[in-house]
N, C-alpha and C positions, 0 to 999 in steps of 0.2 A: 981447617974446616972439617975433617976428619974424626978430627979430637971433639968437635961439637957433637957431630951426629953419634959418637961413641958414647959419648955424656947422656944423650936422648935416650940411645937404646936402655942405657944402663937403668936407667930413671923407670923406663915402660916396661919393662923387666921387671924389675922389685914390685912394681903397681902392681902389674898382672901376678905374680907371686900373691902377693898380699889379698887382691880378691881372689883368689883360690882356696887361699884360707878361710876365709870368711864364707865359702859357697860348702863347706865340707860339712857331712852332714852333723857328726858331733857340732859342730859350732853353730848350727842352725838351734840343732837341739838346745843347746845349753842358752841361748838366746831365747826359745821359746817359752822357754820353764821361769827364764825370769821374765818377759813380756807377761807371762799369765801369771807371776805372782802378784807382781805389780795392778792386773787388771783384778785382780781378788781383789786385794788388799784396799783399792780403790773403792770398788763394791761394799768392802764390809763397812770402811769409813762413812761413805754416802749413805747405808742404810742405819748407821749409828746416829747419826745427823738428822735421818726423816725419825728414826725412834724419839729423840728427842723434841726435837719439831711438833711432834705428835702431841708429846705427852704436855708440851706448851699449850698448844690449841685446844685440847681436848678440856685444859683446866679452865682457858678461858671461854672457853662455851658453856662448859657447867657456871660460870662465873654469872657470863650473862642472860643464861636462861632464870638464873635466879632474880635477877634483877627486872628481867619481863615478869616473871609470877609477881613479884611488887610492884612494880606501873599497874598490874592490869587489877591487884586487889584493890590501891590508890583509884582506878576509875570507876570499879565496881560502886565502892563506897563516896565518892564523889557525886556517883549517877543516882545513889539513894538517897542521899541528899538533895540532889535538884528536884527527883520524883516527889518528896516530903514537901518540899516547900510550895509546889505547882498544885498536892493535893488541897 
């Protein structure tokens, strides 16, 4: 039974060891620097994404504002024609 609890200790030993490592500030650091490249890199993809997004939307509005200027010349001239025939 001895030999178990020797086994534990030895176990919670390396653990503890191990997070001490991981608490040290270099290893924070160097953790940080890649957590925030990651959150860049992140960043720049998402706003490459709404640029393009953009420039999708942007084509299809000019698309169909053009396509309103046409309905509404079709009703203009539609409405001269009912006015002509009511004259």
């Amino acid at each position: 039974m001895v030999a178990g609890s020797a086994a534990v200790k030895r176990v919670t030993s390396s653990n503890s060891a191990y997070v001490n490592t991981k608490l040290t500030p270099f290893y924070r650091l160097h953790q940080n620097r890649i957590s925030a490249q990651r959150f860049r890199q992140k960043k720049k993809n998402e706003y490459e994404q709404l640029k393009d997004t953009l420039g999708i939307v942007q084509a299809e509005n000019e698309k169909l504002k053009g396509k309103v200027e046409e309905l509404a010349k079709m009703v203009k001239q539609r409405q001269e024609v009912i006015n002509q025939h009511e004259s």
